[in-house]
N, C-alpha and C positions, 0 to 999 in steps of 0.2 A: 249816865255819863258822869264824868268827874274825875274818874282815876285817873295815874297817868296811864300814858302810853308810849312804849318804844319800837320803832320801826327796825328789825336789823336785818340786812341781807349783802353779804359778803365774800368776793372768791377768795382772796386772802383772810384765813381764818385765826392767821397768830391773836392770840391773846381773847378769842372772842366768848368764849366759854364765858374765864372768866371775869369780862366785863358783863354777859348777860346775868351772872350767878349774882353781881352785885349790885345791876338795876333791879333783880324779881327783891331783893334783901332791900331795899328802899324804896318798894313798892310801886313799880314798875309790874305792869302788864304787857310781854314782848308778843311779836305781831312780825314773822316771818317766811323765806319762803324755800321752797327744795332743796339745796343742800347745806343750806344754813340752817333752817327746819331742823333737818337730822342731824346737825350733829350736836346742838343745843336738845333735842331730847334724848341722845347718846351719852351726854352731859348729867344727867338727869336734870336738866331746866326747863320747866314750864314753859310753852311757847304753844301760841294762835296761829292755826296756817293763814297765809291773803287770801285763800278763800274762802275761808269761816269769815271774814272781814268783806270783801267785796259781795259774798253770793255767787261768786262767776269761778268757774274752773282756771287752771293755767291750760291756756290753750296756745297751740303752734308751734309743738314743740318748748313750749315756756316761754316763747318769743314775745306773748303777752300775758302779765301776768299782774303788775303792779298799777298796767294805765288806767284805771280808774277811779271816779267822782270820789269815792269812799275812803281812799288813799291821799288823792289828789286836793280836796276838798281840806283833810283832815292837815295837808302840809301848806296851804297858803289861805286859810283864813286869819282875815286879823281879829285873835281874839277879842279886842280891845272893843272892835264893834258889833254893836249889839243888834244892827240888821245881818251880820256874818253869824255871829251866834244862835239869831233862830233861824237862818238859816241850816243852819250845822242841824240844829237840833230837830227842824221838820224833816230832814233828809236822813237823820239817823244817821249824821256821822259822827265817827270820833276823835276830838284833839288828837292831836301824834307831838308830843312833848319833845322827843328826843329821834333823833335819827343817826344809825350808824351801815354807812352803806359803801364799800369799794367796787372797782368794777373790774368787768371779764379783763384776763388778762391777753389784752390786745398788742403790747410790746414783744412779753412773754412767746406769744404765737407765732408771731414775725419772726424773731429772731431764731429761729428754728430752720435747722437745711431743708430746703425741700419744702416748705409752708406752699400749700396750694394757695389760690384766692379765695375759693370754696370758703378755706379752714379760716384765713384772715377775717372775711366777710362774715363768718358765724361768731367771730368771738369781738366783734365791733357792739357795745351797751348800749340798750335802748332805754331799758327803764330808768336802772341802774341813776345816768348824767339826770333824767329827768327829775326824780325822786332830790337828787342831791343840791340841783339849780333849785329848784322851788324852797327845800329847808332855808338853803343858805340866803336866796331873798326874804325869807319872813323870818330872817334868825332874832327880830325883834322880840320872838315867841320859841323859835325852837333852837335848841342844840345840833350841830352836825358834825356827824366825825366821819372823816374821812380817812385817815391815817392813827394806825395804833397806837403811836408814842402818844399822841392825845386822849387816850382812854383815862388814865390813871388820875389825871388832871380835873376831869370833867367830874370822873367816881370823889376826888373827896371835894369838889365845889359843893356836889350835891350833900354830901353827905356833914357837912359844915354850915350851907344855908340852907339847905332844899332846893337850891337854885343854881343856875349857872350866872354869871353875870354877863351885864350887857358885853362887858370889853370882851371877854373870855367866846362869847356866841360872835361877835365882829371875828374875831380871828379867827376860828375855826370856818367862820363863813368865806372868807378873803382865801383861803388855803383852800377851802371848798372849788372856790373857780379858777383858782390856778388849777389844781387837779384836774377839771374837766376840761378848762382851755387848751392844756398839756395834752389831756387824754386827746383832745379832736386834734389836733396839729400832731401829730402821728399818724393816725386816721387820714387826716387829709394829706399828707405826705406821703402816704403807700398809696393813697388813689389816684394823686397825681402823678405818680413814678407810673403805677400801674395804667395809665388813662394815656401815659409818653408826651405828657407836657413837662414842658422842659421852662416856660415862659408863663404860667397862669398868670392870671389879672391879679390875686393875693397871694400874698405870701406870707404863711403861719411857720413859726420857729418856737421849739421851747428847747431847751435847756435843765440841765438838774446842779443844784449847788454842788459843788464837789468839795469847796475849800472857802473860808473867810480870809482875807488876805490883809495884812498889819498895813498895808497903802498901797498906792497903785503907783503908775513910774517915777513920784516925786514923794515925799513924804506927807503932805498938806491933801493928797487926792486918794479919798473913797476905794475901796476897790473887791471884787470877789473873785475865784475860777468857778466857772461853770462848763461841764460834762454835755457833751451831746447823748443821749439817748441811743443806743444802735450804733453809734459813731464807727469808726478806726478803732481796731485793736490795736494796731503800728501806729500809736500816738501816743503824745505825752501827758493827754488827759487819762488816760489805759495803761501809763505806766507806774511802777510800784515802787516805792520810796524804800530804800534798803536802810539810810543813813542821814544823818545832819540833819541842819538845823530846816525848818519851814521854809519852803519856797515861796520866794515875791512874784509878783507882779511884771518885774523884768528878768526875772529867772524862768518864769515857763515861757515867753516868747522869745529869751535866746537858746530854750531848747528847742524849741519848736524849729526855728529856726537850724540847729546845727542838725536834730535828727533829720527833717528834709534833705539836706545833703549830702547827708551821708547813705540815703536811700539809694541814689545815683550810684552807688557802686557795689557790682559783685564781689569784685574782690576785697582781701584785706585793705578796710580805708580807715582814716580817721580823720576829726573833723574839729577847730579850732571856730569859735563865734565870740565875736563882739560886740556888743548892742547891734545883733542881729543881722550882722557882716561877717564873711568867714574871714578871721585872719592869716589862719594857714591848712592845707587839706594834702595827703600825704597818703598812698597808695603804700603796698609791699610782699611782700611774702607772708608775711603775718602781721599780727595786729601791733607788735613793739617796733618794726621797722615801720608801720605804715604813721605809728603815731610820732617818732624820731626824725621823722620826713616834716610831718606837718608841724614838729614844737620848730625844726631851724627855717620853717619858711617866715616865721616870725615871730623870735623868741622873747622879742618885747610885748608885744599886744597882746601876747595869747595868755598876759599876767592878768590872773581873774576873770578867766574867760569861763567859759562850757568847752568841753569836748566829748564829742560822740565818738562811739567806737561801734563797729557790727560784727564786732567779733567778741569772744570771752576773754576778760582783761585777767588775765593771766601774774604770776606775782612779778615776772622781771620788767612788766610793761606798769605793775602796779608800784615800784620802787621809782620807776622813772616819772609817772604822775604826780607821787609823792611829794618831789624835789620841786615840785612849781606850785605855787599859791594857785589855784584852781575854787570855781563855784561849785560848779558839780560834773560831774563824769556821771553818761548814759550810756551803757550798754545793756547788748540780748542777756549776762549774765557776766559772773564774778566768781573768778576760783577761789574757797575757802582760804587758803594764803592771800590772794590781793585784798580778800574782805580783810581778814586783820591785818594788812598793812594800813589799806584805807582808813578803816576805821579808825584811825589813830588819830588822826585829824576831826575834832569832835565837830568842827563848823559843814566839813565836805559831804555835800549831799551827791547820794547815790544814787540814781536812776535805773532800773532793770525796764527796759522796754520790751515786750515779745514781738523779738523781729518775725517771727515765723506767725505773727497773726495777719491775718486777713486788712490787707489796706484799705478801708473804703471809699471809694469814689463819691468825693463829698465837692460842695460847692462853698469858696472863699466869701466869706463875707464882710463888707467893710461900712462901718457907719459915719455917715459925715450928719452934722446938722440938719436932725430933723427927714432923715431919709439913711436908706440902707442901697450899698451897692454889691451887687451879688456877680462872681462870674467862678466858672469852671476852673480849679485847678489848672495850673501850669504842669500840663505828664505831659510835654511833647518832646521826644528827644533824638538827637541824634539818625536814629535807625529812622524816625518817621521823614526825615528831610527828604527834600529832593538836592541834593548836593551838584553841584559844580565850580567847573575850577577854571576860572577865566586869565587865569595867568600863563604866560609861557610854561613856568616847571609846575610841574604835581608835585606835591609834599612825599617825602621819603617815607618806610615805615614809621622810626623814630617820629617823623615829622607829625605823622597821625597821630599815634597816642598820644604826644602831647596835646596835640590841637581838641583830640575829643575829653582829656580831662579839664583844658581851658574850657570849654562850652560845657560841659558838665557843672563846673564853678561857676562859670558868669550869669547864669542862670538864677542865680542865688544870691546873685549883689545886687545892691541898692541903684539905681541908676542916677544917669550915666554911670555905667561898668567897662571896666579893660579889666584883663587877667593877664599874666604871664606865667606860665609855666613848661616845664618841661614834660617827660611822661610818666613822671613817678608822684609829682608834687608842686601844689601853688609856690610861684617864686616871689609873685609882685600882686597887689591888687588896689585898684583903684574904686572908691566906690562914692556913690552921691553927691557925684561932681555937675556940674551946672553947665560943663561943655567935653564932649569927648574929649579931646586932646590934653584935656585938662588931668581926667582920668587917669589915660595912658600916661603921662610924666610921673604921677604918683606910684604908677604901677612899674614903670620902671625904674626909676628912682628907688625902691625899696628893690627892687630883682638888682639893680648893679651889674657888676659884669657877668652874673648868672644870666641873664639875659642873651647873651650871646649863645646864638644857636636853638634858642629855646620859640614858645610858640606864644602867641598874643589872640587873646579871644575878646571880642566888643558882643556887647547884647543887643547893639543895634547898628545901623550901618555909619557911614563916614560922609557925612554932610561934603565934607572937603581933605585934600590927600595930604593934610599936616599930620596926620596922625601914621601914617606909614613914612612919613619921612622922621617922624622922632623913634616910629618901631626898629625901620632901617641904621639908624645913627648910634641906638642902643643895642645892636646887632641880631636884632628880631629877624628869624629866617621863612617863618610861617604864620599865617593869619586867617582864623575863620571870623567871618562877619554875615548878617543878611543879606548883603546887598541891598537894593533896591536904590538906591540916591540916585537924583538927576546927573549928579558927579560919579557915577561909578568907575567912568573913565577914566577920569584924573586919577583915583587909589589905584587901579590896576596897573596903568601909564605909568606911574610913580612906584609898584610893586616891579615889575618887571625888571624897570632900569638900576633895580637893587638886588636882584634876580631872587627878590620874594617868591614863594609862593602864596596862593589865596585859596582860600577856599567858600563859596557861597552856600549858604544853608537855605535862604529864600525864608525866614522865620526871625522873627526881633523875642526877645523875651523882657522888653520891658519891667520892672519891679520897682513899685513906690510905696 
């Protein structure tokens, strides 16, 4: 005994050659297994199979191979004690100096069409976490690498002092259990999907750094983006930065925000956000009329705003962006003429989102103090209602389109929410008001006499019928709401005698 010793066994192989070619060059004795084995002596690198080390075969299909005394012994003895040391040394095991071990690729397999449970279940590590939990608690004594950017690091500590240092063995240990924490909370995330619990007693989340961020919504506060794993490809953590400057903090939550809503439509839309309020949303035949709708629904606010497009921004719709101070513009793509108009603007950041990826049906999560609150996306729309119209007249067709692009929108504002729009485009919007009616004056107060004849949408129902008498007076013809209020009588009673129409959805969409 005495030499070192290096454990390595790895699915991901980048760089591992040669990292082993310059442990054997430093006197390193490596100690490996099946397809790490091979291709380290494909390599021409010396290496010990685990079971010239253990005595024991890999058995069960290789499903055990690493678990034992001789491995396990050699990764959490504390050197330092001299009742561990003869132990070590009656039992004939050997220190394991250095450990460099990643595991099956379990993301990898998942995210494959068609992945059986079979195939998920085979490629869930057993030894793998265990081998790398135990270096990273005794990293008093040993090295663990877990990811390859850290190879190079650890090669010249060694080769500088012979050692690794304390601080250098902490952080690779600290990286070590995020790694495996990461790894199980995937794991337990497909079993739980898989098992159709929807509510377990825990709940495990990881995340991957995607972005450091210069501050978070204030300049004085901390801040990172973090990537779900598997996530939405139809997301702004999946989308690809074509141009400008580095996105803040309140840059990818008013995109998040505008790409949301611009989901809501098939047709050519486009989509206007203000710290995470649409200020204007505009339908059309293409994507320059639909964004020409949504700049005059509000050509003041929508200065420094986001706009989302779902369609290719094409150059005469990219001359019209041009002319407005804008943060960023997201769209599915950019015709080579809008990129170099765009680009002209060296601050305007560019967004390419793949509209045609896969949405995932994910769960919102929100943290307050000490506790996380979790609920289901808002995807209810329209076609799922049970609608009724407790008014005298039914809404005209006009009446409709308007009414389903108002609830298409108010779905997306801050509550207390009113909309007013027609069938093409946001007219008025009220948002994170403290009392309905409050809302609706805002929302018609910016609609004006476009109001007249247009449609009014609330994201929830009408405590009391002040708010269909200020819709009525601003010459509001049509109105979807939830219903449900002890007062439904009085708004309808009050609808009527103005010969509104109503329409009930039986669904609030709240948003805070």
């Amino acid at each position: 005994m005495g030499k070192k010793r290096a454990l390595i066994s790895v699915s991901n192989k980048d760089g591992i050659v040669e990292l082993a070619r310059e442990l054997v060059e430093l006197g390193f004795e490596l100690v490996s297994t099946g397809g790490t084995k091979r291709a380290l002596q494909d390599g021409g690198v010396p290496v010990i199979g685990i079971s010239d080390v253990t005595g024991f075969p890999e058995i069960l299909e290789g499903r055990v191979k690493t678990l034992h005394p001789k491995i396990h012994g050699g990764l959490l003895a504390k050197y330092s004690d001299p009742s561990h040391e003869a132990q070590l040394s009656e039992n004939e095991i050997e220190k394991i100096e250095l450990v460099c071990v990643n595991l099956y690729p379990f993301k990898e397999t998942i995210s494959k069409p068609g992945v059986t449970p079979e195939d998920a279940i085979e490629n869930i590590d057993i030894g793998g976490p265990a081998m790398l939990r135990a270096s990273a608690k005794n990293h008093q004594y040993i090295t663990v690498l877990v990811d390859p950017a850290d190879y190079q690091q650890v090669i010249e500590e060694y080769k500088n002092n012979n050692e690794t240092t304390l601080e250098t063995r902490r952080r690779l240990a600290a990286k070590v259990f995020r790694h495996t924490a990461a790894y199980d909370s995937l794991i337990a995330e497909y079993m739980t999907n898989l098992a159709g619990e929807d509510q377990p007693e825990k709940m495990t989340v990881t995340y991957e750094l995607k972005q450091n961020l210069r501050y978070g919504e204030n300049p004085h506060q901390k801040a990172a983006f973090y990537q779900k794993p598997l996530g939405s490809a139809f997301s702004v953590a999946a989308a690809e930065q074509l141009h400008g400057k580095e996105l803040s903090y309140n840059n990818i939550n008013d995109a998040n925000a505008a790409l949301q809503i611009v989901k809501e439509f098939p047709e050519p839309a486009a989509v206007a956000v203000k710290h995470m309020n649409p200020c204007g949303v505009g339908t059309g035949r293409d994507v320059f009329e639909a964004f020409s709708k949504a700049f005059a629904a509000d050509p003041v606010s929508i200065f420094g705003g986001i706009i989302a497009l779902n369609r290719e921004v094409d150059a005469d719709t990219a001359r019209k962006l041009y002319e407005i101070f804008l943060e960023i513009i997201i769209a599915p793509s950019f015709s080579e003429e809008a990129l170099e108009i765009l680009t002209a603007k060296k601050n305007l950041r560019l967004l390419k989102v793949p509209f045609d990826g896969e949405a995932a049906k994910e769960i919102t999560l929100s943290s307050i103090e000490g506790g996380l609150l979790l609920q289901e996306q808002d995807s209810y729309g329209l076609e799922d209602a049970e609608i009724s119209i407790p008014t005298k007249r039914e809404p005209t067709d006009a009446e409709w389109e308007a009414l389903k692009l108002g609830w298409k929108v108010v779905k997306h504002v801050k509550s207390n929410a009113i909309v007013v729009a027609d069938k093409d485009s946001t007219l008025g919007i009220g948002a994170g008001q403290m009392n309905r009616v409050g809302a609706a004056k805002i929302a018609l107060e910016q609609a004006g006499k476009k109001a007249e004849g247009a449609a009014l949408a609330s994201d929830a129902f009408f405590p009391m019928d002040d708010t269909v008498e200020a819709a009525a007076k601003a010459g509001i013809t049509a109105i979807i709401q939830p219903g449900g209020s002890v007062r439904d009588a009085d708004s309808i009673k009050k609808a009527d005698e103005y010969g509104i129409t109503m329409v009930f959805t039986g669904v609030r969409h709240f948003r805070h």
